[in-house]
C-alpha positions as YAML, in Angstrom:
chain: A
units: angstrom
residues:
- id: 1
  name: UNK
  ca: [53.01, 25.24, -7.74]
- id: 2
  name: UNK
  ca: [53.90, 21.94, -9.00]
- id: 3
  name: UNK
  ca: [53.02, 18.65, -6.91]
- id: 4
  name: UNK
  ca: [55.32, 15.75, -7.07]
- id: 5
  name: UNK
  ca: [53.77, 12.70, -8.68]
- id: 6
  name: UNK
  ca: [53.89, 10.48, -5.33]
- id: 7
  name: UNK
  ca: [56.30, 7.60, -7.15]
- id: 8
  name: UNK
  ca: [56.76, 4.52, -4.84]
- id: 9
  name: UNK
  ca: [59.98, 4.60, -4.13]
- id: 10
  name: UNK
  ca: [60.30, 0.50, -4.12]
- id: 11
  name: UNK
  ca: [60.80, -0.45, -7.97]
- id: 12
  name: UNK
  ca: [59.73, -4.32, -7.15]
- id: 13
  name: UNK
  ca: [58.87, -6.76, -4.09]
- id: 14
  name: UNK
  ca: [59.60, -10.35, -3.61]
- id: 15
  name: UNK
  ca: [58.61, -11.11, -0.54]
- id: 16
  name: UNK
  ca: [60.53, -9.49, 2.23]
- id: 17
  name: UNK
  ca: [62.71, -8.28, -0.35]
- id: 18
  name: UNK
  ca: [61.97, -4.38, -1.27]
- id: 19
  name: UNK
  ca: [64.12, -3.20, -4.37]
- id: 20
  name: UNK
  ca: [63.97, 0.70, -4.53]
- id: 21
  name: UNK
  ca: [64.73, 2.93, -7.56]
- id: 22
  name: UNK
  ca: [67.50, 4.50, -6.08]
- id: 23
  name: UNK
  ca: [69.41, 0.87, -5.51]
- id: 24
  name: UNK
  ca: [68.22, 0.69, -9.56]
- id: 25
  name: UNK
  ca: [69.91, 3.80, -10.20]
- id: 26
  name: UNK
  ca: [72.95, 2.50, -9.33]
- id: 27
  name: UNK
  ca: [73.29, -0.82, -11.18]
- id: 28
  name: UNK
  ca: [72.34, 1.65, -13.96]
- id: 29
  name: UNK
  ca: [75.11, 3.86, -13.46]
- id: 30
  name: UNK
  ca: [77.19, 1.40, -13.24]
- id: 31
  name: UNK
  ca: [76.11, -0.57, -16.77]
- id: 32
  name: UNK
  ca: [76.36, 3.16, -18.20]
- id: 33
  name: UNK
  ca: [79.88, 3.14, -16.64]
- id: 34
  name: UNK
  ca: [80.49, -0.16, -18.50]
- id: 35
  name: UNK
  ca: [79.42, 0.64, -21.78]
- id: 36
  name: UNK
  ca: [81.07, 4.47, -22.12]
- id: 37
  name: UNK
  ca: [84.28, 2.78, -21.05]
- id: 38
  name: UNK
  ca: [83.93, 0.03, -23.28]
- id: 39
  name: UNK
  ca: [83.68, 2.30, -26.12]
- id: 40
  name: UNK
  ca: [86.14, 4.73, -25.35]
- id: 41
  name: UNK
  ca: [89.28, 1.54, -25.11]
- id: 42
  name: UNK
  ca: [89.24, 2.36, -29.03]
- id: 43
  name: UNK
  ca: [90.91, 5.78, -27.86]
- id: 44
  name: UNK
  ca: [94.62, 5.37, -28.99]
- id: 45
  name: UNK
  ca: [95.29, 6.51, -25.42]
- id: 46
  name: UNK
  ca: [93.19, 4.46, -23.83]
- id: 47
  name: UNK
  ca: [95.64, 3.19, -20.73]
- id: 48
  name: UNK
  ca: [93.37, -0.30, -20.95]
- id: 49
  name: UNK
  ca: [92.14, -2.69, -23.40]
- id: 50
  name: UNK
  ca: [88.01, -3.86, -23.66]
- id: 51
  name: UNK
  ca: [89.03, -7.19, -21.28]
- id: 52
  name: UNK
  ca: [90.02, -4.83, -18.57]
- id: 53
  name: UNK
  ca: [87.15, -2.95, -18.37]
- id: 54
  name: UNK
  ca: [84.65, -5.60, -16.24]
- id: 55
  name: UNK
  ca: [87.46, -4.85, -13.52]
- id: 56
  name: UNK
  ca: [87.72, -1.83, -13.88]
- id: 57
  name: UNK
  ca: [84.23, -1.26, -13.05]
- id: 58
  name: UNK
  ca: [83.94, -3.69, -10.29]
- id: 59
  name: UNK
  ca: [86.88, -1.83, -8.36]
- id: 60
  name: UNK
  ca: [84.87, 1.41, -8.92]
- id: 61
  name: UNK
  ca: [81.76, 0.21, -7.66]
- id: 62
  name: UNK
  ca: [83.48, -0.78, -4.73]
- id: 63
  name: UNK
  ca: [84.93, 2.20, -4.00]
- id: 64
  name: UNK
  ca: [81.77, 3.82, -4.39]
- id: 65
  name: UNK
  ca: [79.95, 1.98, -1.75]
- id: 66
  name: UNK
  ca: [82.64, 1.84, 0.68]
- id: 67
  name: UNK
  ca: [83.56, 5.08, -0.23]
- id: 68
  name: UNK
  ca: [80.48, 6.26, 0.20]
- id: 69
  name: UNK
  ca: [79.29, 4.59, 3.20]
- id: 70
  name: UNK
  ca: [82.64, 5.74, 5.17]
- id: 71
  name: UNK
  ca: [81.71, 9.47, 3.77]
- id: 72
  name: UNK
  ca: [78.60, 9.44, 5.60]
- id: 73
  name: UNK
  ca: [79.65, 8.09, 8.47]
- id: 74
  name: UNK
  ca: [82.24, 10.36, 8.85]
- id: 75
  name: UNK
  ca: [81.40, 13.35, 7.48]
- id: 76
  name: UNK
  ca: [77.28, 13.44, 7.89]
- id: 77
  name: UNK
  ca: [76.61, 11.35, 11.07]
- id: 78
  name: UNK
  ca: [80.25, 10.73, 12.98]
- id: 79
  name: UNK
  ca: [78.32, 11.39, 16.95]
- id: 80
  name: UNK
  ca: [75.94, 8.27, 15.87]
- id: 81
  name: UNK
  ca: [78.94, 6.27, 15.02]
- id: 82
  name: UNK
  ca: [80.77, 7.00, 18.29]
- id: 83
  name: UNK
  ca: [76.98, 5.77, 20.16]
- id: 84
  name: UNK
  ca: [76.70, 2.95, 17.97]
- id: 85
  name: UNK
  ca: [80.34, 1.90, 15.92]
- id: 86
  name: UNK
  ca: [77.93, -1.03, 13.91]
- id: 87
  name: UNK
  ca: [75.69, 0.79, 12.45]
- id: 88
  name: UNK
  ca: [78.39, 1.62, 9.97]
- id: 89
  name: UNK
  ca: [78.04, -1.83, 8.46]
- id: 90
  name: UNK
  ca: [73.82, -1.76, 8.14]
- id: 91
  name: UNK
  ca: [74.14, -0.29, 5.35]
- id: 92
  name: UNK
  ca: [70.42, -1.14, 4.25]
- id: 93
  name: UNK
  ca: [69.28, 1.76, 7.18]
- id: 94
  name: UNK
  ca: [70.29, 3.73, 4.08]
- id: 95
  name: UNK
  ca: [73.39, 6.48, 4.07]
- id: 96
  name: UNK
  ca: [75.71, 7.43, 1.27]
- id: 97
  name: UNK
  ca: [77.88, 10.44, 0.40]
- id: 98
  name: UNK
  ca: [79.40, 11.50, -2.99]
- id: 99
  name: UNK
  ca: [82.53, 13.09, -1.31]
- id: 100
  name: UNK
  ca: [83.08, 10.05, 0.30]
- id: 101
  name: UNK
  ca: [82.34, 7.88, -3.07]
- id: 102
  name: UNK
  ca: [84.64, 10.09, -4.54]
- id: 103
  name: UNK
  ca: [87.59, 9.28, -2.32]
- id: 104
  name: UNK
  ca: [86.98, 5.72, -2.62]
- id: 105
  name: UNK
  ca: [87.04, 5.51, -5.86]
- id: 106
  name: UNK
  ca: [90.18, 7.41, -6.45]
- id: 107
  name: UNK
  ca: [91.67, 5.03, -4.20]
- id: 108
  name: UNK
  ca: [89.86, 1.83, -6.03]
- id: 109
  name: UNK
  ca: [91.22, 3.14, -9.19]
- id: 110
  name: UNK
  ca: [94.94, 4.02, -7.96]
- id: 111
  name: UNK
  ca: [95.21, 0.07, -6.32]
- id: 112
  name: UNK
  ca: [93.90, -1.16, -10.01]
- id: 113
  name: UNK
  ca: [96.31, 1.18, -11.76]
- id: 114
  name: UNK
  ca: [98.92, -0.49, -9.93]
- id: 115
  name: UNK
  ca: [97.91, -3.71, -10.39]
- id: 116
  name: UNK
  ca: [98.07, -3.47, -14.53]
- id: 117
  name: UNK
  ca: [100.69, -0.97, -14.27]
- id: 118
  name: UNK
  ca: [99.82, 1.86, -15.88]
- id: 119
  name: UNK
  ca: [100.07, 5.49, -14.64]
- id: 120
  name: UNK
  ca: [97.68, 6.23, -12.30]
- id: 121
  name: UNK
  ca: [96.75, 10.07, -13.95]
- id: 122
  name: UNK
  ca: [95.88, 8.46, -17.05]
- id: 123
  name: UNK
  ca: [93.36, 5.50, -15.52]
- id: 124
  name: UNK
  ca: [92.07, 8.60, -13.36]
- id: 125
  name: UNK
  ca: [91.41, 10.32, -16.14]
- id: 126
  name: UNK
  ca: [89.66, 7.75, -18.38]
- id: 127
  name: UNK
  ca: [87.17, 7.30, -15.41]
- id: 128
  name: UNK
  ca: [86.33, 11.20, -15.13]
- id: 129
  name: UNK
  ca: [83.54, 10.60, -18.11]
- id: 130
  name: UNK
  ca: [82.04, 7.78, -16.61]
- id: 131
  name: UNK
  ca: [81.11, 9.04, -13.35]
- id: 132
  name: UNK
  ca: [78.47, 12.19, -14.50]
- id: 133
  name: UNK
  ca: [75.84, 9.38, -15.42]
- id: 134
  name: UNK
  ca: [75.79, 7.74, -12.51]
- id: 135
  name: UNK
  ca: [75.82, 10.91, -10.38]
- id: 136
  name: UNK
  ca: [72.81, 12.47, -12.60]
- id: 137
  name: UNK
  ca: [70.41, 8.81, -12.23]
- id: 138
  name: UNK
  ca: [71.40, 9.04, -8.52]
- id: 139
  name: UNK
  ca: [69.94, 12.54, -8.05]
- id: 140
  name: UNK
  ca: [66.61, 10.92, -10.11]
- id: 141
  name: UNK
  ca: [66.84, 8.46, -7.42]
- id: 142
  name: UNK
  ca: [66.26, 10.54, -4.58]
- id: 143
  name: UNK
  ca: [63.61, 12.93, -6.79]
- id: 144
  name: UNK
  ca: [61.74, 9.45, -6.98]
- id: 145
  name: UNK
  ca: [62.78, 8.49, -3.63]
- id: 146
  name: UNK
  ca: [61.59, 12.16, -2.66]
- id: 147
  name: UNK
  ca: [65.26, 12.44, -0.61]
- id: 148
  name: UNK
  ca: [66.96, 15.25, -0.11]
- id: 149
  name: UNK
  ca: [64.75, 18.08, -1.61]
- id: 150
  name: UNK
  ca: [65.29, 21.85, -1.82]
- id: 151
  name: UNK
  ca: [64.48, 24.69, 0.32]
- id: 152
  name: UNK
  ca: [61.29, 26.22, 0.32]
- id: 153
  name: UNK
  ca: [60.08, 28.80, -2.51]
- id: 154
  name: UNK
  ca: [57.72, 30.82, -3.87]
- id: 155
  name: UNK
  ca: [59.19, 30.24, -7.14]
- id: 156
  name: UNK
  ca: [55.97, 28.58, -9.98]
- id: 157
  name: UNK
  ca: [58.02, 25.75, -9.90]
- id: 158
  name: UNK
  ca: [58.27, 25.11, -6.53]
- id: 159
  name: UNK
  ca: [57.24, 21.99, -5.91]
- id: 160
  name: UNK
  ca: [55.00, 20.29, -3.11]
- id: 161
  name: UNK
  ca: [55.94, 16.76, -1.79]
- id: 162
  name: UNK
  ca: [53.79, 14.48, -0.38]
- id: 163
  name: UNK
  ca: [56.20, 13.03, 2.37]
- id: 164
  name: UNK
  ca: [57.04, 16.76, 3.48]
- id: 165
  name: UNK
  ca: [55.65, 17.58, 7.48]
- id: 166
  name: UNK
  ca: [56.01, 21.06, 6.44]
- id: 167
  name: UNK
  ca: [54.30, 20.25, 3.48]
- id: 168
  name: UNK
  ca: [55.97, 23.72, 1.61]
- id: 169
  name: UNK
  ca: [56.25, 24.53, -2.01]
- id: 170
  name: UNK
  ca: [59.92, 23.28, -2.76]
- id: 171
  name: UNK
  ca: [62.76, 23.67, -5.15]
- id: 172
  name: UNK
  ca: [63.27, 20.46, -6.92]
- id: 173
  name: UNK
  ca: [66.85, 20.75, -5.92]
- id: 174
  name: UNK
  ca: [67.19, 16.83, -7.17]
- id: 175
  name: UNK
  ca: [66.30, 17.51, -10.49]
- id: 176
  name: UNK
  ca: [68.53, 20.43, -10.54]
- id: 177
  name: UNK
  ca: [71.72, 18.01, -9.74]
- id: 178
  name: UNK
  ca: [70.72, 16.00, -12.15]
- id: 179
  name: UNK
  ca: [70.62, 18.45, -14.73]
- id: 180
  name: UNK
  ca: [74.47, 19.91, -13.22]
- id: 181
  name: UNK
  ca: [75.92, 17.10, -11.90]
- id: 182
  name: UNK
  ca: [74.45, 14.37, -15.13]
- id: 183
  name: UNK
  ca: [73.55, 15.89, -18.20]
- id: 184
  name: UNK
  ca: [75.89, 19.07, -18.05]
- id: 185
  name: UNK
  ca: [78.72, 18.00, -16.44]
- id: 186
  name: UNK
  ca: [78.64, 14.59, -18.51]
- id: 187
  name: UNK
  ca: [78.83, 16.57, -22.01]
- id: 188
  name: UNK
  ca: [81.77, 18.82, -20.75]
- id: 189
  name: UNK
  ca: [83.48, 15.35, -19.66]
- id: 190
  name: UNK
  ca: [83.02, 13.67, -22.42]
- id: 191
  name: UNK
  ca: [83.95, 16.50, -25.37]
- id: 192
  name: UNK
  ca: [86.75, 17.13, -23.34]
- id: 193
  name: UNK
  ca: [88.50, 13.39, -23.50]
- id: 194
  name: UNK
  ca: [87.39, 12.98, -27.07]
- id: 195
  name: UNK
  ca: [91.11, 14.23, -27.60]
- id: 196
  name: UNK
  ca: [94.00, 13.44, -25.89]
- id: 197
  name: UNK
  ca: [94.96, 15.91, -22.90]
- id: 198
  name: UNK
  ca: [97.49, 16.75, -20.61]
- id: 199
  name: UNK
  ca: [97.85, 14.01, -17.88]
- id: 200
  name: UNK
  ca: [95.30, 14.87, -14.89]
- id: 201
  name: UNK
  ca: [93.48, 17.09, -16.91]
- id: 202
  name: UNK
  ca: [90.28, 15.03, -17.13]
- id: 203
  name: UNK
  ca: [90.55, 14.68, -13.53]
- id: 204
  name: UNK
  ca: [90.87, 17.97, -12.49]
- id: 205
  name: UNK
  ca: [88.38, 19.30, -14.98]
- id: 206
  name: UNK
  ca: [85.90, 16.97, -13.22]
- id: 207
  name: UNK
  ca: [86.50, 18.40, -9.59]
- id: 208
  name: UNK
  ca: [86.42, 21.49, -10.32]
- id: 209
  name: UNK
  ca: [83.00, 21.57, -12.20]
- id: 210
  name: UNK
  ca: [81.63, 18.72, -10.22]
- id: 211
  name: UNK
  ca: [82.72, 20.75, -6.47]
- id: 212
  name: UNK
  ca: [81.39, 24.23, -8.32]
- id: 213
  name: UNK
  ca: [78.45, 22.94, -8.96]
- id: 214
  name: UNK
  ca: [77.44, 20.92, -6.32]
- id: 215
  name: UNK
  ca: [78.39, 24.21, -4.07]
- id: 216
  name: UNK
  ca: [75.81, 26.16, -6.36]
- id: 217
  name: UNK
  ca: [72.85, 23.76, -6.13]
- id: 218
  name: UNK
  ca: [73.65, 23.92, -2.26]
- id: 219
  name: UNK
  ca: [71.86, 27.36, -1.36]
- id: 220
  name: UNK
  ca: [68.54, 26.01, -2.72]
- id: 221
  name: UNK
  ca: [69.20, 22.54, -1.07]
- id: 222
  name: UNK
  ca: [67.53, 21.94, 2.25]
- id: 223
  name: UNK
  ca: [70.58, 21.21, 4.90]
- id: 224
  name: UNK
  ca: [70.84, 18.23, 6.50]
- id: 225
  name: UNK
  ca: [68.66, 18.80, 9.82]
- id: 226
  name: UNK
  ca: [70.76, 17.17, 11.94]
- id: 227
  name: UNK
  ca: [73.69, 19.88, 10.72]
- id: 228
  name: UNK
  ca: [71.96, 22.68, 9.56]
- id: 229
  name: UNK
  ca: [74.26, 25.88, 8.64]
- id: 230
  name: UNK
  ca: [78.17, 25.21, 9.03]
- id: 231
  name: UNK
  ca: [80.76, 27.91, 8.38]
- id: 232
  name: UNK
  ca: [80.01, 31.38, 8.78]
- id: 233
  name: UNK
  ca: [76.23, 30.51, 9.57]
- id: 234
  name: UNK
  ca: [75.65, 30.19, 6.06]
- id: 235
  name: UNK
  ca: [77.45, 27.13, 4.46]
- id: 236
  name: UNK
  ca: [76.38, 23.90, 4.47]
- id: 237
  name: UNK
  ca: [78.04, 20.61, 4.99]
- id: 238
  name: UNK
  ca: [78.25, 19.87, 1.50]
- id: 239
  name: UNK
  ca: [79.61, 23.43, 0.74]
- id: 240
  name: UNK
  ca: [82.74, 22.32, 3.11]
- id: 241
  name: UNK
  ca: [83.08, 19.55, 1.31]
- id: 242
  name: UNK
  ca: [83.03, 21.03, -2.15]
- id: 243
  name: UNK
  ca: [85.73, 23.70, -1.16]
- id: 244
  name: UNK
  ca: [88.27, 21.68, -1.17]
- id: 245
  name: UNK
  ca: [87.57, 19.84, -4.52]
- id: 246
  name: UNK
  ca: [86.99, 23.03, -6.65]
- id: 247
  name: UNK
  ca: [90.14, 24.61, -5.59]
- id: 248
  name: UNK
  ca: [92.24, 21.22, -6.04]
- id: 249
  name: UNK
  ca: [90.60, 20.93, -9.32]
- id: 250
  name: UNK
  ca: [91.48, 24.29, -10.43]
- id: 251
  name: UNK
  ca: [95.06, 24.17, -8.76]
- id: 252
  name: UNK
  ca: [95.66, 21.04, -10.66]
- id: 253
  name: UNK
  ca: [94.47, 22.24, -14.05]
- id: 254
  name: UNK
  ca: [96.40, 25.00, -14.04]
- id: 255
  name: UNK
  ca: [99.54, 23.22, -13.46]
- id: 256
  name: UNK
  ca: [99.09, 20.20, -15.56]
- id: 257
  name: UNK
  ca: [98.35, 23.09, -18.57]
- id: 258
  name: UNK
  ca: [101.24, 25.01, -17.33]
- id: 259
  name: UNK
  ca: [103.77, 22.23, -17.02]
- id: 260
  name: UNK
  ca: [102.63, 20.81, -20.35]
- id: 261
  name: UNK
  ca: [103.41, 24.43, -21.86]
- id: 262
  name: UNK
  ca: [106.99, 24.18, -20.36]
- id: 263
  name: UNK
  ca: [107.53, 20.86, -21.54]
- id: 264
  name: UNK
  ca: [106.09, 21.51, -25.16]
- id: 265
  name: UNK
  ca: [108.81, 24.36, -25.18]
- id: 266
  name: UNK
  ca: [111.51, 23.19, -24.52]
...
């Protein structure tokens, strides 16, 4: 059995002012965001230039946090919302959801690609690389945070966390999303785009192995506790949510590949 190394989850304090790792994890993800993006303009298909990018990023970052807060809200805790409509906006009594960060930054990005006119596949696209690394330093985040850890197991590396009642041998579930959902899924990303594909295809490619991952890591994942088991007494809430993005990810690759196949014969 392993035993988590007890991190304080505040990074630095000034005063009354508590910065935690996780809110570090972010500004990280976002400067990795920054600098991928800024490298891959050179792309000859690049649907923005390097002066573009700064806005890029800020339009994504809002969507993230918007995104995400609304996910949560809505998806993880909608019965405290109808009690108490306001505590959507204290956001600092912590809350965030990837499904929901997802959806705002697709529409972040869509209002920006219409705003520099360009097509909004291709800008979707270009973004699908720069996501993984934020996603991956999040999960790190909440390992450091110890948030959101894994079911119990009997596994050697089960691990044993110092903020757990139950106080259980564990699966590091965070460190396995951060292996999936950062390190993997940002090198099958990013060798992907490093030539030019079908419109969509980036985007696709990333929902699909995002939403078939995220459903895998799920059955060693402790449920939320105020959900538990969804659908068919076995699925959790993030399960649900994942459903829906593997098979639009798949659906969509297939028929960007398949249209591109018509087109190219013709």
């Amino acid at each position: 059995m392993l035993i988590h190394p007890g991190f304080d989850p505040v990074a630095v304090e000034i005063g009354p002012l508590a910065i935690h790792w996780y809110g570090l994890m972010y500004l990280a993800g976002f400067a990795a965001a920054w600098y991928i993006a800024k490298s891959r303009t050179k792309q000859a298909w690049s649907p923005v230039n390097e002066s573009q990018v700064e806005d890029l990023i800020f339009y994504g970052a809002v969507g993230v946090i918007v995104g995400g807060r609304f996910g949560y809200v809505l998806f993880y805790n909608f019965p405290q919302f109808l009690q108490d409509p306001l505590w959507l906006f204290r956001v600092w009594e912590g809350g965030m959801a990837f499904h929901g960060g997802l959806l705002g930054v697709v529409v972040a990005v869509a209002l920006y690609a219409r705003r520099i006119q360009v097509p909004v596949a291709s800008l979707w696209d270009f973004i699908a690389p720069l996501a993984p690394i934020g996603l991956g330093l999040g999960r790190l985040g909440n390992f450091i945070g110890q948030e959101l850890w894994g079911r119990p197991t009997d596994q050697p590396w089960g691990m044993l966390f110092p903020r757990d009642p139950m106080q259980l041998p564990r699966h590091p579930s965070q460190l396995y999303q951060f292996m999936l959902e950062g390190v993997v899924l940002f090198l099958i990303i990013f060798l992907f785009t490093r030539k030019q594909r079908p419109p969509y295809a980036a985007g696709s490619l990333f929902l699909l192995c995002y939403g078939s991952f995220r459903f895998l890591v799920e059955f060693v994942r402790e449920p939320d506790s105020h959900i538990g088991f969804d659908m068919l007494g076995w699925m959790t809430r993030g399960q649900e949510l994942s459903l829906p993005m593997i098979a639009i990810g798949g659906g969509l690759l297939i028929w960007t590949y398949t249209r591109s196949t018509v087109k190219g014969g013709r």
